[in-house]
C-alpha positions in Angstrom: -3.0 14.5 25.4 -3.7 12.5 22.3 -7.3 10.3 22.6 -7.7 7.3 20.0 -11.6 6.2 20.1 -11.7 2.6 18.1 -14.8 1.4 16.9 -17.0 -1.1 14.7 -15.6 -4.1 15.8 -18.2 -7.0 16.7 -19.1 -11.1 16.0 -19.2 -12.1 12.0 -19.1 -15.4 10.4 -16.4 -16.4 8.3 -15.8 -15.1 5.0 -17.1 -11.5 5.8 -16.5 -8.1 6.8 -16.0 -5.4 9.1 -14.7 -1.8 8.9 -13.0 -0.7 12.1 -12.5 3.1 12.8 -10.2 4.9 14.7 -10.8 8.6 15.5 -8.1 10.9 16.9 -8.9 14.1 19.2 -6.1 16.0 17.1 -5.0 16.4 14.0 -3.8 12.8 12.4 -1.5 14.5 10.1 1.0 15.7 13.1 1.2 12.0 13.3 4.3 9.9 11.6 2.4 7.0 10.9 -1.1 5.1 12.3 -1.6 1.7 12.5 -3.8 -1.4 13.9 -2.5 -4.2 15.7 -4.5 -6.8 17.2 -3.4 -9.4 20.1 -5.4 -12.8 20.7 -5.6 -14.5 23.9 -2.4 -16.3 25.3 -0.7 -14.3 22.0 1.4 -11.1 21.7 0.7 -8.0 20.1 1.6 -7.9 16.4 1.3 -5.3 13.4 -1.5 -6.0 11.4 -1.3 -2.6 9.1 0.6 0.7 9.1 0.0 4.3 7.1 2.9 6.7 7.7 1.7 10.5 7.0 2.6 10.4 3.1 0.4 7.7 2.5 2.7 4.5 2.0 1.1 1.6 3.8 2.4 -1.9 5.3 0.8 -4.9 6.0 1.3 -8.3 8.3 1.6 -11.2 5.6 -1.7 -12.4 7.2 -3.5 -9.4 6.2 -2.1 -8.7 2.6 -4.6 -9.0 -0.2 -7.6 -9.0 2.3 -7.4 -5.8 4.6 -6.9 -2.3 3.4 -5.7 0.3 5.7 -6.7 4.1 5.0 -7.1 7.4 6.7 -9.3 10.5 6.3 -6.8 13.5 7.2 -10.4 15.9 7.4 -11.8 13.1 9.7 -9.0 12.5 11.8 -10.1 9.0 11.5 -8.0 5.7 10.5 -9.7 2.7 9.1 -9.2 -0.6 8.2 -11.1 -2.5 6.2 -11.0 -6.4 6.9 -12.3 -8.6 4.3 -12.7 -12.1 4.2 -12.3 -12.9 7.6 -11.3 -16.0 9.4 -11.4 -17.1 12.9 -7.4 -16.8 13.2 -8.4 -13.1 12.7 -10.4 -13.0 16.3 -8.2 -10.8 18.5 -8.7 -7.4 20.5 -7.6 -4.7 17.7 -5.6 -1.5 18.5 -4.9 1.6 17.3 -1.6 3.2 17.3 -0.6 6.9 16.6 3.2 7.5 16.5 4.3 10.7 17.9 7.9 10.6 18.5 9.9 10.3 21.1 6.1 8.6 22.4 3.5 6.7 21.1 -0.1 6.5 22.2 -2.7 3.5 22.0 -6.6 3.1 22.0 -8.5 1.2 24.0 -9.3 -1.8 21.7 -12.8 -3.0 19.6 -13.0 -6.8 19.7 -13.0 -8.8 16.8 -14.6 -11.8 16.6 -14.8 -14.6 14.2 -17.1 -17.6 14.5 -19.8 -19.2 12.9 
């Protein structure tokens, strides 16, 4: 059973940053991709980033040119890096592993942005 452990998400004003972290019990590598999706209240879950096992990364066209999505193979561990935040960014973020024919989810790190 695959366990994905999010972390570092909190309260920050707008305009700054946070680092979220996602650590797998296995290896992240047996993985075809990771990613983070986030879902605000009253809103469905979207795609924020993705990271397939070679390296190639997506991004939501609300987190291109301010988030960076990465992964430490030797770490297990997923992160995203979220610049420049606004408060349309405040949403419960997820981590996803994809394991085919499944998937398998974290339990969420809130995000909040406020001043």
């Amino acid at each position: 059973q695959v366990q994905l452990v999010e972390s570092g998400g909190g309260l920050v004003q707008p305009g700054g940053s946070l680092r979220l972290s996602c650590a797998a019990s296995g290896s992240i590598f047996s993985f075809n991709g990771m990613g983070w999706y986030r879902q605000a209240p009253g809103k469905e879950r979207e795609l924020v980033a993705r990271i397939d096992r070679g390296g190639s990364t997506i991004y939501a066209v609300s987190a291109k040119g301010r988030f960076t999505i990465s992964r430490d193979n030797a770490k297990n561990t997923v992160y995203l890096q979220m610049n420049s935040l606004k408060p349309e960014d405040t949403a419960v973020y997820y981590c996803n592993a994809e394991l085919p024919p499944g998937a398998y989810w974290g339990q969420g790190t809130q995000v909040t942005v406020s001043s």
